[in-house]
mmCIF file of the C-alpha atoms, coordinates in Angstrom:
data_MODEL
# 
_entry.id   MODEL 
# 
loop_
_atom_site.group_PDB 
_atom_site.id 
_atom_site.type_symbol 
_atom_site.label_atom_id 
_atom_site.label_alt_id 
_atom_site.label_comp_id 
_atom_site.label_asym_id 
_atom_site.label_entity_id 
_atom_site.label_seq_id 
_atom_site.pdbx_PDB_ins_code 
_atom_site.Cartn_x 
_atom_site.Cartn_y 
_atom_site.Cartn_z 
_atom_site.occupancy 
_atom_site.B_iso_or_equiv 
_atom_site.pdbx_formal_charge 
_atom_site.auth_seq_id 
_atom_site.auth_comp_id 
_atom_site.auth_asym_id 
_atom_site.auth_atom_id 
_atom_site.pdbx_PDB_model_num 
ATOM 1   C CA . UNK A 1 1   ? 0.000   0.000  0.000   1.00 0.00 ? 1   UNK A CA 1 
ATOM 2   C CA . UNK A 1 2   ? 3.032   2.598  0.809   1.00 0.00 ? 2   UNK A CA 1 
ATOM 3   C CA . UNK A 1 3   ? 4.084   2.133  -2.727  1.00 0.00 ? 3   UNK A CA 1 
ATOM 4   C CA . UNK A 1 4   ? 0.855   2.869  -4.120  1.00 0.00 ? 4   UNK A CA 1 
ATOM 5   C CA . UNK A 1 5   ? 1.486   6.758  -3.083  1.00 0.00 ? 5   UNK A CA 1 
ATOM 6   C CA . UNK A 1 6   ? 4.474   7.895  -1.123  1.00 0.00 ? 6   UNK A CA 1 
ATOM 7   C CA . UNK A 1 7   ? 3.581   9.565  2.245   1.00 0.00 ? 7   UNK A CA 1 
ATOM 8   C CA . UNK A 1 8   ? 5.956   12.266 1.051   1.00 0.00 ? 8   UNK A CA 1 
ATOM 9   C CA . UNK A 1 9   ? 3.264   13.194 -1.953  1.00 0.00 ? 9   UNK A CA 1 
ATOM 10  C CA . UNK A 1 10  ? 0.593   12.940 0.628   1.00 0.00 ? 10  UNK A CA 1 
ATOM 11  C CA . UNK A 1 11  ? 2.150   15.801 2.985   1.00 0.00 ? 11  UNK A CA 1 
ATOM 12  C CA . UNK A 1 12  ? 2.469   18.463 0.806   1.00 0.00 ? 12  UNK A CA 1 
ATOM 13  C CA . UNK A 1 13  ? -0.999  17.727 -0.331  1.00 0.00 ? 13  UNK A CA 1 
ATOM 14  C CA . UNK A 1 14  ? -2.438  18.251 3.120   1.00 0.00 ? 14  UNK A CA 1 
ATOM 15  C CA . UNK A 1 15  ? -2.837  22.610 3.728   1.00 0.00 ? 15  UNK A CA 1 
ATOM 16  C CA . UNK A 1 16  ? -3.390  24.606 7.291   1.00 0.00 ? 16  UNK A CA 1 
ATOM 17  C CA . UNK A 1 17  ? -6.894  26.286 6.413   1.00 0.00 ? 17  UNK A CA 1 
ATOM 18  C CA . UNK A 1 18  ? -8.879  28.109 9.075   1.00 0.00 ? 18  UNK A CA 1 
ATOM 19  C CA . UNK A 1 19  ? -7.169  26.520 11.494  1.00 0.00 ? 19  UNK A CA 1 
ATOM 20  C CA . UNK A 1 20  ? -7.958  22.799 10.275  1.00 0.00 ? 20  UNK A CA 1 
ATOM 21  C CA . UNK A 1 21  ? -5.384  20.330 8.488   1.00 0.00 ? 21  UNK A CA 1 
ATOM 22  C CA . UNK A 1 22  ? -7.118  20.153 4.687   1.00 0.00 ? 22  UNK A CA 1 
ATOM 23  C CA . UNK A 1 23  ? -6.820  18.833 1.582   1.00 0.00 ? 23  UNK A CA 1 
ATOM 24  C CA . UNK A 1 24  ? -8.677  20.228 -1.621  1.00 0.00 ? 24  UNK A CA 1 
ATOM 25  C CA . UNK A 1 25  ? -10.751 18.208 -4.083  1.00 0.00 ? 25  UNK A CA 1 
ATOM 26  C CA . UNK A 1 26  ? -8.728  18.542 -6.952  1.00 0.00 ? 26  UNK A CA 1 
ATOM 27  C CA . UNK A 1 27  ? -5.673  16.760 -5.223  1.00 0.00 ? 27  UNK A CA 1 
ATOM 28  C CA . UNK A 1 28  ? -7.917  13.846 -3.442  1.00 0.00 ? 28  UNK A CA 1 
ATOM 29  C CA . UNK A 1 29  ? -9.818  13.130 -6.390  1.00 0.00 ? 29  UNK A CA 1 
ATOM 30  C CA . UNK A 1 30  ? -6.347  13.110 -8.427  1.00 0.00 ? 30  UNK A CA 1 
ATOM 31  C CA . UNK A 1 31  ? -4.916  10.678 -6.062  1.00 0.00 ? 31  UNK A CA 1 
ATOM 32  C CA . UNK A 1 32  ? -8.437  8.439  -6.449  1.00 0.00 ? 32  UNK A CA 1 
ATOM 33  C CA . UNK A 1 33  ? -8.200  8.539  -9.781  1.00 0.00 ? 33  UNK A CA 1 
ATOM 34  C CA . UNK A 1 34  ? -11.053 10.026 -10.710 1.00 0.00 ? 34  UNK A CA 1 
ATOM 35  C CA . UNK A 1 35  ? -12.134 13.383 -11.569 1.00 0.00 ? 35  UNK A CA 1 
ATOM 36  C CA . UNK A 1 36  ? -13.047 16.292 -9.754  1.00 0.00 ? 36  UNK A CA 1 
ATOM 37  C CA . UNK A 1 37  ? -16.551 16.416 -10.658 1.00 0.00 ? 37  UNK A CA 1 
ATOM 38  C CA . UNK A 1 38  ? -17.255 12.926 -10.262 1.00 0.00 ? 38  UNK A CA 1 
ATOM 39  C CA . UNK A 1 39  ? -15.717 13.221 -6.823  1.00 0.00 ? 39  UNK A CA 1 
ATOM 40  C CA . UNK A 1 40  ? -17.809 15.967 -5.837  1.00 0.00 ? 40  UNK A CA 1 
ATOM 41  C CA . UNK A 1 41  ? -21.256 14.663 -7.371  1.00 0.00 ? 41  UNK A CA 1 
ATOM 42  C CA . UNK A 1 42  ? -20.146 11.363 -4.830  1.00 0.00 ? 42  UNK A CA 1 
ATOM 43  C CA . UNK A 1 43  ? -19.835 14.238 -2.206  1.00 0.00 ? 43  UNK A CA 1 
ATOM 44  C CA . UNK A 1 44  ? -23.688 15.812 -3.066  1.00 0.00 ? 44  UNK A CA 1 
ATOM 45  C CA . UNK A 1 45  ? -25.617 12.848 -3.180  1.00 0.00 ? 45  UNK A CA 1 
ATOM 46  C CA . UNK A 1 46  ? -23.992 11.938 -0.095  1.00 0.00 ? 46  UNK A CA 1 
ATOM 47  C CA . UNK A 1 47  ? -24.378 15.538 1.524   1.00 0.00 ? 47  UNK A CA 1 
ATOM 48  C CA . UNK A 1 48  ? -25.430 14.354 4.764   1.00 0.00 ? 48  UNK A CA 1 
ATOM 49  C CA . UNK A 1 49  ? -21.955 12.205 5.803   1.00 0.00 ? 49  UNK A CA 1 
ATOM 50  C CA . UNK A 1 50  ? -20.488 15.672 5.109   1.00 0.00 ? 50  UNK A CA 1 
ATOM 51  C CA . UNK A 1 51  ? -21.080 18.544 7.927   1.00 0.00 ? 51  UNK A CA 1 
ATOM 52  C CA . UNK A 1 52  ? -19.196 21.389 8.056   1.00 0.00 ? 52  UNK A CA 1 
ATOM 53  C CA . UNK A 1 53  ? -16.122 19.987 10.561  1.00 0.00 ? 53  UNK A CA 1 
ATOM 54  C CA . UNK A 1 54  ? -15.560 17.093 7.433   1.00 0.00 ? 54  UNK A CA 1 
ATOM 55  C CA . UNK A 1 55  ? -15.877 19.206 4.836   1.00 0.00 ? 55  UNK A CA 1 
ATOM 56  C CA . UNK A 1 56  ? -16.430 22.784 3.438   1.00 0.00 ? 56  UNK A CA 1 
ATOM 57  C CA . UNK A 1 57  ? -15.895 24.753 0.432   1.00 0.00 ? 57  UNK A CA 1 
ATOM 58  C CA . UNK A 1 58  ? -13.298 28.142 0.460   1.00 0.00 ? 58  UNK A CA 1 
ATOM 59  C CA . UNK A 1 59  ? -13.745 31.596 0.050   1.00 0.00 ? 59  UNK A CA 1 
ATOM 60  C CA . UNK A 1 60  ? -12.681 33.850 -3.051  1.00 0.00 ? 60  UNK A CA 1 
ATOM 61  C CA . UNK A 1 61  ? -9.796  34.865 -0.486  1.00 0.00 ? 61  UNK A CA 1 
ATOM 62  C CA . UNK A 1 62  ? -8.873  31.829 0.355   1.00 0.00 ? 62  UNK A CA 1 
ATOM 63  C CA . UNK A 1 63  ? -8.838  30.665 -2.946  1.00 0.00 ? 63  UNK A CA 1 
ATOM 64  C CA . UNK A 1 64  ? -6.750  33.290 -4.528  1.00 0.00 ? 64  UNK A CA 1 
ATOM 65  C CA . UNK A 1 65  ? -4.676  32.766 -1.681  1.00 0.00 ? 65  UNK A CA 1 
ATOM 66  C CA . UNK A 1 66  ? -4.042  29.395 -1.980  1.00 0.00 ? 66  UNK A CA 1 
ATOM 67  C CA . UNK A 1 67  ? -3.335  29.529 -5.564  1.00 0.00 ? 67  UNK A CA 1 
ATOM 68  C CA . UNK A 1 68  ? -0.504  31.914 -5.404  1.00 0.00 ? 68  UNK A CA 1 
ATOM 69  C CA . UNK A 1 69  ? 0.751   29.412 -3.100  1.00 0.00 ? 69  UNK A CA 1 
ATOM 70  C CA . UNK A 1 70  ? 1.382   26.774 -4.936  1.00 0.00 ? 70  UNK A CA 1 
ATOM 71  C CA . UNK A 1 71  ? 1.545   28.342 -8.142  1.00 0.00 ? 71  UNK A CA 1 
ATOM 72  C CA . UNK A 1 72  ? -2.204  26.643 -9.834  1.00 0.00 ? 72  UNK A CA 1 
ATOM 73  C CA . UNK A 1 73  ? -3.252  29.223 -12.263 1.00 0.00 ? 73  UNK A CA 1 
ATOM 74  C CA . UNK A 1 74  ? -3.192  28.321 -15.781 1.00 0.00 ? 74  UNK A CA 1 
ATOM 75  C CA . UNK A 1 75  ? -3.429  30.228 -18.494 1.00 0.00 ? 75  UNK A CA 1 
ATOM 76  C CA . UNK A 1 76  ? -6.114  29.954 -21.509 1.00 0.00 ? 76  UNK A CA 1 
ATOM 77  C CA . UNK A 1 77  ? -9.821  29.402 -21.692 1.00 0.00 ? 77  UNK A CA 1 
ATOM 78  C CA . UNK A 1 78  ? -11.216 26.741 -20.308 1.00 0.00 ? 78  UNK A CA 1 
ATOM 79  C CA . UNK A 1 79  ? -8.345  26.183 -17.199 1.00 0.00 ? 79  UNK A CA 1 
ATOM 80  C CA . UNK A 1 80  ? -9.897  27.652 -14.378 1.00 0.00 ? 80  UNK A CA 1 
ATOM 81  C CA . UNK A 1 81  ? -12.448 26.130 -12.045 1.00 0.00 ? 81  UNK A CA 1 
ATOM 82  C CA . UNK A 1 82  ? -16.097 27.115 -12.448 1.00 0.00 ? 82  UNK A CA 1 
ATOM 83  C CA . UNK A 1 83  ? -16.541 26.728 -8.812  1.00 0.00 ? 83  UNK A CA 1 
ATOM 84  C CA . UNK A 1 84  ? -14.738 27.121 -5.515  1.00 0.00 ? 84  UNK A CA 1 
ATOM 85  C CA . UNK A 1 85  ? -12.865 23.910 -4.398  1.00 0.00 ? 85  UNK A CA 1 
ATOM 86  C CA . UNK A 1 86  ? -14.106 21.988 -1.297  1.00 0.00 ? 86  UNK A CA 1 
ATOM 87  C CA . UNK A 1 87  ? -11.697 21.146 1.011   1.00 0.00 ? 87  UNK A CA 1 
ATOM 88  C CA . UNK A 1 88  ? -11.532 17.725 3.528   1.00 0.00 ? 88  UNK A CA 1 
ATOM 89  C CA . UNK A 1 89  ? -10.576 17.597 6.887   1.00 0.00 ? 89  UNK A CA 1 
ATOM 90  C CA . UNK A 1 90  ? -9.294  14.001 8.257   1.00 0.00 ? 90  UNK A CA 1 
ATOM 91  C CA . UNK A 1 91  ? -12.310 12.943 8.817   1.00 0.00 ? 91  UNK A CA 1 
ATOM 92  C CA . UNK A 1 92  ? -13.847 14.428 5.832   1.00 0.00 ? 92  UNK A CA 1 
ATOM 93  C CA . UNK A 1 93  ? -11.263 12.118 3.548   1.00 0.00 ? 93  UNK A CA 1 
ATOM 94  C CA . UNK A 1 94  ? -12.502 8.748  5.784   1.00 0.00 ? 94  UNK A CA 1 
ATOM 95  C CA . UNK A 1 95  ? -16.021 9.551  4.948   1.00 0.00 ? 95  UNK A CA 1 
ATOM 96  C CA . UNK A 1 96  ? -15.004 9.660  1.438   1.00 0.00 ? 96  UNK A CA 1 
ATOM 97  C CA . UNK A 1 97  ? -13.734 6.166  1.230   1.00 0.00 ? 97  UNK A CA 1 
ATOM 98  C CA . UNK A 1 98  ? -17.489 5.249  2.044   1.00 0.00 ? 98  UNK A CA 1 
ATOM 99  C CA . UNK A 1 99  ? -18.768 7.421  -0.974  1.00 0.00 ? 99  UNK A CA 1 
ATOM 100 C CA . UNK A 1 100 ? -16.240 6.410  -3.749  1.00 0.00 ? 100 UNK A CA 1 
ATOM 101 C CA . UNK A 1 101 ? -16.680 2.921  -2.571  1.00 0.00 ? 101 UNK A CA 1 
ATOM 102 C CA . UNK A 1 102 ? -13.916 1.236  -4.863  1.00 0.00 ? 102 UNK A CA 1 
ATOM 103 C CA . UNK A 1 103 ? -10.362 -0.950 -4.097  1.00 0.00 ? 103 UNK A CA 1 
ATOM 104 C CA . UNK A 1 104 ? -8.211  2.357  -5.100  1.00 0.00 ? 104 UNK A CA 1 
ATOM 105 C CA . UNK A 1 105 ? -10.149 4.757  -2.978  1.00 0.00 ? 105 UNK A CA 1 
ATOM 106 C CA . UNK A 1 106 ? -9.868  2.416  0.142   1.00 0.00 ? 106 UNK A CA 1 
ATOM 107 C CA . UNK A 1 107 ? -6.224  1.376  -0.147  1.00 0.00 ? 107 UNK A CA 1 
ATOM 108 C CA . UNK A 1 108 ? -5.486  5.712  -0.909  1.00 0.00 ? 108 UNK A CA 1 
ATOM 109 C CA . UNK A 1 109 ? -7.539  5.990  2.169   1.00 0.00 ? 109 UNK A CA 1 
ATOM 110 C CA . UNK A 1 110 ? -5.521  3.749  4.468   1.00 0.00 ? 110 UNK A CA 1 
ATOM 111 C CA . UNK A 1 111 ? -2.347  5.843  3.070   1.00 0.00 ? 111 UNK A CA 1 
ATOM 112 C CA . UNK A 1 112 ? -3.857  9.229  3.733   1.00 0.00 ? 112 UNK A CA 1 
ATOM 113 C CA . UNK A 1 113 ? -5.199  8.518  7.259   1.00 0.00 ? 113 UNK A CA 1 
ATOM 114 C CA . UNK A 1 114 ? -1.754  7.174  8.391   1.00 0.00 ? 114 UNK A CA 1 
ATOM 115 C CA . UNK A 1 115 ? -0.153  10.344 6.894   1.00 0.00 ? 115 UNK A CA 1 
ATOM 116 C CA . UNK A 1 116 ? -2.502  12.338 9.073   1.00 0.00 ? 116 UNK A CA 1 
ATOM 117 C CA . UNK A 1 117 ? -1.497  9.974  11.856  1.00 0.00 ? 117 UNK A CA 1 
ATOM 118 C CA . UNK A 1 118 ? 1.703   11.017 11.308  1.00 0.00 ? 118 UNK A CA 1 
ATOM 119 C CA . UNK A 1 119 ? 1.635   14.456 11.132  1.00 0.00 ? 119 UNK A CA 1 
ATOM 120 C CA . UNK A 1 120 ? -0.367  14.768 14.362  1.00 0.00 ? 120 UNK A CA 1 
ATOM 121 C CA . UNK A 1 121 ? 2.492   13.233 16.022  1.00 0.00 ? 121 UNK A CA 1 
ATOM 122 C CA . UNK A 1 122 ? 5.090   15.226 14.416  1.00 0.00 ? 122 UNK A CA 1 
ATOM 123 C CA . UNK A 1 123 ? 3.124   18.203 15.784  1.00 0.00 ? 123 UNK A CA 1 
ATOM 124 C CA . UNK A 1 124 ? 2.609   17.122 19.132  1.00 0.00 ? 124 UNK A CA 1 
ATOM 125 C CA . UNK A 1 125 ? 6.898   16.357 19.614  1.00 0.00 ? 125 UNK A CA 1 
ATOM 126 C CA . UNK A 1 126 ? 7.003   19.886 18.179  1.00 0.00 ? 126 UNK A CA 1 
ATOM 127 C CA . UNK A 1 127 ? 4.804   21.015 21.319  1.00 0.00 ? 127 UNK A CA 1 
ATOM 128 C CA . UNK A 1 128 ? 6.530   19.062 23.227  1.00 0.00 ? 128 UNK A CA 1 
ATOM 129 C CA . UNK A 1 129 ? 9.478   21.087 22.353  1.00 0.00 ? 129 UNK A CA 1 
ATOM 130 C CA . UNK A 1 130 ? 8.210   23.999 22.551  1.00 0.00 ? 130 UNK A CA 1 
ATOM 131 C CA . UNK A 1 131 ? 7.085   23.304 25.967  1.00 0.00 ? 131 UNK A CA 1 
ATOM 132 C CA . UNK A 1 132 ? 10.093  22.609 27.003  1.00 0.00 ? 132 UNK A CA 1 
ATOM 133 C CA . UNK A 1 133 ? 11.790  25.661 25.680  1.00 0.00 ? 133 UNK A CA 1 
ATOM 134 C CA . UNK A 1 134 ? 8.944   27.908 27.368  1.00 0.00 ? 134 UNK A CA 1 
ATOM 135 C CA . UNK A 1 135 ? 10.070  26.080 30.900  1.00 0.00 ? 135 UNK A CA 1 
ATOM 136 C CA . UNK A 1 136 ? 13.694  26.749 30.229  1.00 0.00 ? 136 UNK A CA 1 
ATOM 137 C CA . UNK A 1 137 ? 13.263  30.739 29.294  1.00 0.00 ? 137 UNK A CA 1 
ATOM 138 C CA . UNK A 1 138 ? 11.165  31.147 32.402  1.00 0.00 ? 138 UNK A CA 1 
ATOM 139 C CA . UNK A 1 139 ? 13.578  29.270 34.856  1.00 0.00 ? 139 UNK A CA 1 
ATOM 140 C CA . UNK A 1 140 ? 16.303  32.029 33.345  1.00 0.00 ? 140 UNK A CA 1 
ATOM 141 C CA . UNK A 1 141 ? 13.777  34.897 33.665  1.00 0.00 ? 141 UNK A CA 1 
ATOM 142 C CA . UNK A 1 142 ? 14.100  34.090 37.631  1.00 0.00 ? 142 UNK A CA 1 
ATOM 143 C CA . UNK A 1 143 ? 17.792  34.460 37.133  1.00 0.00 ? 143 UNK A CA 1 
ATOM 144 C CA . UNK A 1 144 ? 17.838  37.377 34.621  1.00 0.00 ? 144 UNK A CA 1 
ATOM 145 C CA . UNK A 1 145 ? 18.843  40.075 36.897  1.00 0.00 ? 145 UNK A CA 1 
ATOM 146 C CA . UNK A 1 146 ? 21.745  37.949 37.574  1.00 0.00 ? 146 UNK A CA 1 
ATOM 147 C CA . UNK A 1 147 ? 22.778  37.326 34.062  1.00 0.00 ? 147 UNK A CA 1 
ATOM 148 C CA . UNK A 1 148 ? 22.563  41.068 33.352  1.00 0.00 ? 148 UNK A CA 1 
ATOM 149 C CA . UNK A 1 149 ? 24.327  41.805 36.531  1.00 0.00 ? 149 UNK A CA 1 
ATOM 150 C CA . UNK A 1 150 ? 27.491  39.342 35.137  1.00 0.00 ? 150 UNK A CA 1 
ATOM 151 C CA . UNK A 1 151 ? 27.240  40.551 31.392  1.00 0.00 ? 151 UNK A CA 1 
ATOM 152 C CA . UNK A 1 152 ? 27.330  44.152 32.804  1.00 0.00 ? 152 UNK A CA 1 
ATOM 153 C CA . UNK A 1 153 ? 30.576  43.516 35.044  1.00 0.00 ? 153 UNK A CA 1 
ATOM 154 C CA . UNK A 1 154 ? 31.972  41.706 31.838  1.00 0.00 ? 154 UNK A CA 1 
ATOM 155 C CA . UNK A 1 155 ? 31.106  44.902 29.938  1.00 0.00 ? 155 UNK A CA 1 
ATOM 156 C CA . UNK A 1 156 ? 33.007  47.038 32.329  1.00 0.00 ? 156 UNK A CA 1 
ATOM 157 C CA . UNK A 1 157 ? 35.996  44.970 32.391  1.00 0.00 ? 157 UNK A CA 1 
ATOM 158 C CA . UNK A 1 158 ? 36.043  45.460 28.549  1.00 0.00 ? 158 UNK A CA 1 
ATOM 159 C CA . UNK A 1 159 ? 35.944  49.141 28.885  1.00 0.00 ? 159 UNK A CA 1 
ATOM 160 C CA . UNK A 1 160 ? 39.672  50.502 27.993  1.00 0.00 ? 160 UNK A CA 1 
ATOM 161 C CA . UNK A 1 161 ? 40.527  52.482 30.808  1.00 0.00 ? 161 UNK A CA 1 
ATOM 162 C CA . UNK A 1 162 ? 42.675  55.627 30.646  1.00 0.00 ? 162 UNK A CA 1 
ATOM 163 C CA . UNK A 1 163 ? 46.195  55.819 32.399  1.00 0.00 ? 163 UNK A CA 1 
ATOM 164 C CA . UNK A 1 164 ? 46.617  58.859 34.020  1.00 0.00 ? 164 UNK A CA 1 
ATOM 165 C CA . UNK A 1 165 ? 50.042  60.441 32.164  1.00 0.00 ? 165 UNK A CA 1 
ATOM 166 C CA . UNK A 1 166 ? 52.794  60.693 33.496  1.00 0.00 ? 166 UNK A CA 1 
ATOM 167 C CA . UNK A 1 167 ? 55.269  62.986 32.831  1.00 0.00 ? 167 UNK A CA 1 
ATOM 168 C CA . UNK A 1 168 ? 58.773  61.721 31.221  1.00 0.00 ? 168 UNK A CA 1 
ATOM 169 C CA . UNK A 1 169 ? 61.666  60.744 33.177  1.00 0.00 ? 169 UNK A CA 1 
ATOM 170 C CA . UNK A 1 170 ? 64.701  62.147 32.298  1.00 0.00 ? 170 UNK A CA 1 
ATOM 171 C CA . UNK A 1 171 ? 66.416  65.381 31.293  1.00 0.00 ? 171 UNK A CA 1 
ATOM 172 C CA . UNK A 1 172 ? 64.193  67.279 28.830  1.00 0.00 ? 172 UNK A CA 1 
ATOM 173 C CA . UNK A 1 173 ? 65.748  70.123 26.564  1.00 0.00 ? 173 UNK A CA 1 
ATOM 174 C CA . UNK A 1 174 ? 63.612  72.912 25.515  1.00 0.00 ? 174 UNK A CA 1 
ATOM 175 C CA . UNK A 1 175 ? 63.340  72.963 22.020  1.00 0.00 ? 175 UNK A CA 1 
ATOM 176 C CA . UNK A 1 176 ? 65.113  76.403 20.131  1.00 0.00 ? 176 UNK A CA 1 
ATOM 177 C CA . UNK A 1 177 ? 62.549  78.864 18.774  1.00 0.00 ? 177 UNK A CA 1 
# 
């Protein structure tokens, strides 16, 4: 099943919109193989499997956005979508399994989930982290009057300072006007 589509293919097909972890219509039904209108006839007769937290469809914004990012627009007649894409969340692309109903759309299905699988858990070691980090810059807040106080000393010990002068030993002669 991994060598039916490479998780790698899978990631940078799944997008950050309004908060949720997405993936468009165009790309799923792509990977499916089938097209994009046959996909989302599946997805109108079945309208009721899909509420709003499974799937929904983009703004102009978000659109326009989104195609600038990864560079979609075509040129010519005929290239451009009629309609706004709808986007699935995780659970939006399981439901879809159940609509498509065929051998290709199950085993894609199985691939996609576990690539959602494994982002979550790349994010969560990434909070993880950053947990950590947040512990570590308050336990040297408590101590930042401290550190300032020793990178303020080191500061003055960097300062040149100025030797008073002294006046030459030794016989001096006046020079002649």
């Amino acid at each position: 099943m991994k060598e039916l589509i490479p998780v790698e293919i899978i990631e940078k097909k799944i997008y950050l919109i309004r908060g949720e972890k997405v993936m468009l219509d165009s790309d799923l039904a792509e990977l499916y193989g089938v097209a994009v209108k046959v996909l989302n006839q599946a997805v109108k007769r079945n309208i009721s499997r899909f509420p709003e937290d499974f799937m929904f469809q983009l703004t102009m914004e978000e659109d326009e956005s989104l195609r600038s990012q990864i560079v979609t627009l075509k040129k010519g007649r005929g290239e451009h979508r009629k309609y706004l894409p709808n986007v699935f969340t995780e659970q939006g692309v399981a439901m879809l399994s159940s609509v498509l109903n065929s051998e290709r759309a199950i085993q894609v299905n199985v691939v996609i989930m576990r690539t959602f699988v494994k982002l979550r858990a790349f994010l969560s070691a990434n909070k993880e982290l950053a947990h950590k980090l947040m512990l570590l810059e308050t336990r040297i807040e408590k101590h930042d009057d401290e550190i300032k106080a020793i990178f303020n000393a080191i500061r003055q010990l960097m300062i040149p300072t100025e030797m008073p002068k002294k006046k030459p030993i030794g016989f001096r002669r006046e020079r002649e006007k």
